[in-house]
C-alpha positions in Angstrom: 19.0 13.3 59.6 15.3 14.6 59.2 16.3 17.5 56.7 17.9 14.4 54.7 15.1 12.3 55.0 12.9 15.1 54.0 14.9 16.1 50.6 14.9 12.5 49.6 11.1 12.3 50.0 10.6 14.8 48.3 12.9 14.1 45.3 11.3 10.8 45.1 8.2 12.5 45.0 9.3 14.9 41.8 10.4 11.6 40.2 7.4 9.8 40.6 5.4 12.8 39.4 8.0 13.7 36.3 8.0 10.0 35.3 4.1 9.4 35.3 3.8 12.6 33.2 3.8 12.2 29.5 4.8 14.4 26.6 2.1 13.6 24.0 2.1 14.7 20.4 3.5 13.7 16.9 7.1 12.8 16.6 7.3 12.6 12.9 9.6 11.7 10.3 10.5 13.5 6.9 9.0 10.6 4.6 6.8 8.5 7.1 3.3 7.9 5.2 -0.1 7.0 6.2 -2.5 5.6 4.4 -6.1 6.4 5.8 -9.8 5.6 5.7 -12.3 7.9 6.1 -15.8 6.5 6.7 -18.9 8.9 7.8 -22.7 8.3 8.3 -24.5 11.6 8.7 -28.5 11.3 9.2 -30.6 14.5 8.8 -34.3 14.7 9.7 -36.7 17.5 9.0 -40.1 18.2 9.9 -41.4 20.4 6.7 -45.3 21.3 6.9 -45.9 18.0 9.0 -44.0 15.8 7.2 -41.1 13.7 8.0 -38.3 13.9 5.9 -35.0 12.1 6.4 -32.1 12.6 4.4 -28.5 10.3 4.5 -25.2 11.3 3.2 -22.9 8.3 3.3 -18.7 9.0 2.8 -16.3 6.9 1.8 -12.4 8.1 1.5 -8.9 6.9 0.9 -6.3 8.8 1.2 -2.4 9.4 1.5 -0.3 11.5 3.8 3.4 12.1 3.3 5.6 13.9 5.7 7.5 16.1 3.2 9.4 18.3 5.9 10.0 18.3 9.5 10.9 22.2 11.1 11.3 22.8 14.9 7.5 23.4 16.1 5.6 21.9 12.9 5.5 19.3 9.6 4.4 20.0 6.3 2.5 17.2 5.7 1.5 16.5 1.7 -1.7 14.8 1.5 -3.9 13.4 -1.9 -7.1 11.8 -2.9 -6.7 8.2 -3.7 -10.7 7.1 -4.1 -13.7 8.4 -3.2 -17.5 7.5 -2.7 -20.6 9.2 -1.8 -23.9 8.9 -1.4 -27.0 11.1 -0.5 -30.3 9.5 -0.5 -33.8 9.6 0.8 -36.1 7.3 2.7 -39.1 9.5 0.3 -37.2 9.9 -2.5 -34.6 6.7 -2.6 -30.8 7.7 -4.2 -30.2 11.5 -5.0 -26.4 11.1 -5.7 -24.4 8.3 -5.9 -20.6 8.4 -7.1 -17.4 5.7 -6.9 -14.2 7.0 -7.9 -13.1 2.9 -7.6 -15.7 2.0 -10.1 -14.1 0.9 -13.2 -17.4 0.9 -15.0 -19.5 4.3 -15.2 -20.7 6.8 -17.8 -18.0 9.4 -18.7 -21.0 11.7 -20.2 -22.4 11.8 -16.7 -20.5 15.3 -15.2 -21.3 14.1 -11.7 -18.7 10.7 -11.7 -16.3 12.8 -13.9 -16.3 15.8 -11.4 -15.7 13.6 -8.4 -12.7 11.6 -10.4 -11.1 15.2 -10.1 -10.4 14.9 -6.1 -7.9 11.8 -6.9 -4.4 12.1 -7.2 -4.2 15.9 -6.5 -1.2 16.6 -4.0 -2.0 19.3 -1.2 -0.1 20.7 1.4 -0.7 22.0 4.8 1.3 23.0 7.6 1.1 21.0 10.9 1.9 21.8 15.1 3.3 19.1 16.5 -0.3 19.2 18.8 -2.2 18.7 15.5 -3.4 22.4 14.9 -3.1 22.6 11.0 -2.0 26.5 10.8 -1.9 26.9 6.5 -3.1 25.0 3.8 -1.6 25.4 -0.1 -3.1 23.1 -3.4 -7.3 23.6 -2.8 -7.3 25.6 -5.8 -5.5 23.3 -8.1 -7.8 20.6 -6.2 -10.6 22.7 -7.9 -9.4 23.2 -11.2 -9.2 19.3 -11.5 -12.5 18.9 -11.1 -13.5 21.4 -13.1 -11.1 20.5 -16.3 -12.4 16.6 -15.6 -15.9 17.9 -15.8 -15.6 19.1 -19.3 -17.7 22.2 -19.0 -16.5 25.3 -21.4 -19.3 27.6 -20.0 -17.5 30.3 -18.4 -20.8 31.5 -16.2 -21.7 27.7 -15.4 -17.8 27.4 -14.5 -17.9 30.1 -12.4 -21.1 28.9 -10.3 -19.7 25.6 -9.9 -16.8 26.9 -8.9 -18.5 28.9 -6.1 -20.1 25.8 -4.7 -17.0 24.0 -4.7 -14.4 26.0 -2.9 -17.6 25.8 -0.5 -17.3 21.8 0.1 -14.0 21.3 -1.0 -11.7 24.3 -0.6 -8.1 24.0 0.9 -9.8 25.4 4.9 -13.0 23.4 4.4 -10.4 20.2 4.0 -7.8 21.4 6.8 -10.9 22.0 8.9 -12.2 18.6 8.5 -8.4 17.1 9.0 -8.2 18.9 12.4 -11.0 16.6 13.8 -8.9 13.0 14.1 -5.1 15.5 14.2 -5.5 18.0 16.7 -5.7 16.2 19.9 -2.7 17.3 21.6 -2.3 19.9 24.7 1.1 21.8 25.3 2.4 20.3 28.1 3.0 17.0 29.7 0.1 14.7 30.3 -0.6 11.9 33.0 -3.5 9.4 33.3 -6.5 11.2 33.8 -5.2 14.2 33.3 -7.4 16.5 30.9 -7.1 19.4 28.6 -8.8 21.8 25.7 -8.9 22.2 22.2 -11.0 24.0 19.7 -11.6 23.7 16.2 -13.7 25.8 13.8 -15.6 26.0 10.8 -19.0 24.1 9.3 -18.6 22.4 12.4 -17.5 23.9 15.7 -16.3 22.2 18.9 -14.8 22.7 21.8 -13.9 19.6 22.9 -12.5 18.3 26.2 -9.8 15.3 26.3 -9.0 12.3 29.0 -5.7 10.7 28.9 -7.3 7.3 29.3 -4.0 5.0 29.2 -0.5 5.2 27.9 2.3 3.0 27.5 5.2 2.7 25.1 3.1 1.1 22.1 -0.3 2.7 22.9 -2.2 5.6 24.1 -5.9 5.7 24.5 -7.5 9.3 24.3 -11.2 9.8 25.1 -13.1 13.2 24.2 -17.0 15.4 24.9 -17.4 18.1 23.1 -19.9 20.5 22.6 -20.9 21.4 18.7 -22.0 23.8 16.9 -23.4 22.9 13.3 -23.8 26.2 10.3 -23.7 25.0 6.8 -25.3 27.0 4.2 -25.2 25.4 0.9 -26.3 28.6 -0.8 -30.1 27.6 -0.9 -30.1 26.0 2.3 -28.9 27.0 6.0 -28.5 24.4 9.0 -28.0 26.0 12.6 -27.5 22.6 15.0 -26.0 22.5 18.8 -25.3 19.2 20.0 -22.5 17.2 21.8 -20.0 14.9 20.4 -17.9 11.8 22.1 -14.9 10.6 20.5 -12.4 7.6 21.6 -8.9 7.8 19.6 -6.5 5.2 19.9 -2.5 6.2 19.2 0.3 4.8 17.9 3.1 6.3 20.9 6.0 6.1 18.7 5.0 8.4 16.3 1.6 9.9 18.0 -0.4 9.5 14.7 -4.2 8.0 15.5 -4.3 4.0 14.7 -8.3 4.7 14.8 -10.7 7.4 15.7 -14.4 7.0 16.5 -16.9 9.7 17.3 -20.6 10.5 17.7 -22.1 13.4 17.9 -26.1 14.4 17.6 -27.2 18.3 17.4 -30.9 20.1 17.0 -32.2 23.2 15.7 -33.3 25.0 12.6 -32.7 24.8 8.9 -33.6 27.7 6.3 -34.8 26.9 2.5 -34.3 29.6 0.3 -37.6 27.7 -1.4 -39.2 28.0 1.7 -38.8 31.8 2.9 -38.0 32.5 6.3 -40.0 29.4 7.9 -37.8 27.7 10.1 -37.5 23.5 9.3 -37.0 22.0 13.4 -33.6 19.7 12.3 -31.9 17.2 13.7 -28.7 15.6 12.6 -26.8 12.6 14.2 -23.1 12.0 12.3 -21.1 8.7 12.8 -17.5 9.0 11.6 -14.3 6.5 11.5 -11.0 7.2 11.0 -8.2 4.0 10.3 -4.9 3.5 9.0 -4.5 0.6 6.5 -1.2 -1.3 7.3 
């Protein structure tokens, strides 16, 4: 009678365990869409020869994912452009650049508004784990062209420089890179509440973040995230070299596992590098507010 009590403990004890474990990821469907919007706050502040400088780049961005094909381990995902908005000013030197694709009044002779009209309506690809890991990109170069054509440049050495800069900010892995902050969120296994795991992603910006199953239920799951960062951008006449830490709360739909919202902070110090300015290290620091949403 006690080996019988015994086995039956302990196979309620698997079942409690197996059922309070969940499989988290996406669970996608060929022709499910998403409509998102991208909204990010980055401050940078300098001190150059004892005075302060501080410099905002403010992003706004639509844009449209389509699940185009669903394989065993992954989903090529085609994704586009639908507006775009950006500006970079200065508390010193008030607006630097300021462009809106929704504008339906602006100067086509200005090449800055007709460049950025480029980034709409341009169909990428990428390839996608079911954890979020985006493993091949295809379409940054006709991305490129667009907004070269739209800029209505001939010169071949001016095209060729501006070309340059862009597969720099806009290239197919600079995009996938940025994707992989609000997609790959996802461990292997089976998760629990509280449970926590690992993921990494690379490029400009580096992190290695570390993830809390908050809550989950049937309709919702509630991911939290630290990270530590690492910041290298070199814009060809200027470096940044940042380390910071970055928190991030997601929110996701369970059904499908795509996020419903992402939110995350991060702040980093160090050194930037002006070509203008030799080898003299700039002390920089650089606090970035970013949102993700779907629009139902």
């Amino acid at each position: 009678m006690n080996f019988f009590k015994t086995t039956l403990f302990l196979l309620l004890i698997s079942a409690s365990t197996a059922f309070g474990q969940q499989k988290l990821g996406y669970n996608l469907k060929k022709g499910d869409q998403f409509n998102l919007t991208q909204k990010s706050l980055q401050t940078i502040k300098q001190s150059i020869t004892g005075m302060e400088i501080e410099l905002v780049n403010d992003i706004y961005a639509e844009f449209l994912l389509t699940v185009v094909e669903v394989n065993k381990d992954s989903y090529m995902i085609e994704f586009e452009f639908t507006n775009f908005a950006y500006e970079m000013r200065s508390d010193t030197m008030g607006p630097m650049l300021s462009v809106d694709t929704s504008s339906e009044e602006y100067d086509e002779n200005d090449v800055t508004q007709t460049i950025f009209r480029g980034l709409l309506n341009v169909p990428m690809t990428f390839e996608m784990l079911k954890t979020g890991r985006i493993i091949d990109i295809t379409g940054g170069d006709a991305l490129i062209d667009n907004m070269l054509k739209k800029s209505g440049i001939t010169d071949e050495m001016q095209l060729a420089a501006m070309r340059q800069g862009m597969e720099k900010e806009y290239g197919g892995q600079k995009i996938a890179a940025g994707f992989e902050q609000f997609t790959y969120i996802y461990p292997e296994g089976k998760k629990r509440k509280g449970d926590t795991w690992e993921t990494e992603i690379d490029g400009d910006l580096k992190a290695q973040h570390v993830w809390t199953l908050e809550s989950f239920n049937r309709n919702i799951a509630n991911i939290v995230g630290t990270a530590d960062i690492q910041m290298n951008i070199d814009s060809g006449t200027t470096k940044i070299q940042c380390e910071g830490t970055q928190t991030t709360q997601i929110v996701v739909d369970s059904a499908h596992g795509f996020i419903t919202s992402y939110h995350s902070e991060s702040t980093a110090d160090g050194e930037s590098f002006a070509e203008a300015l030799g080898d003299e290290a700039i002390p920089t620091s650089i606090t970035t507010i970013t949102d993700y949403t779907i629009n139902k």
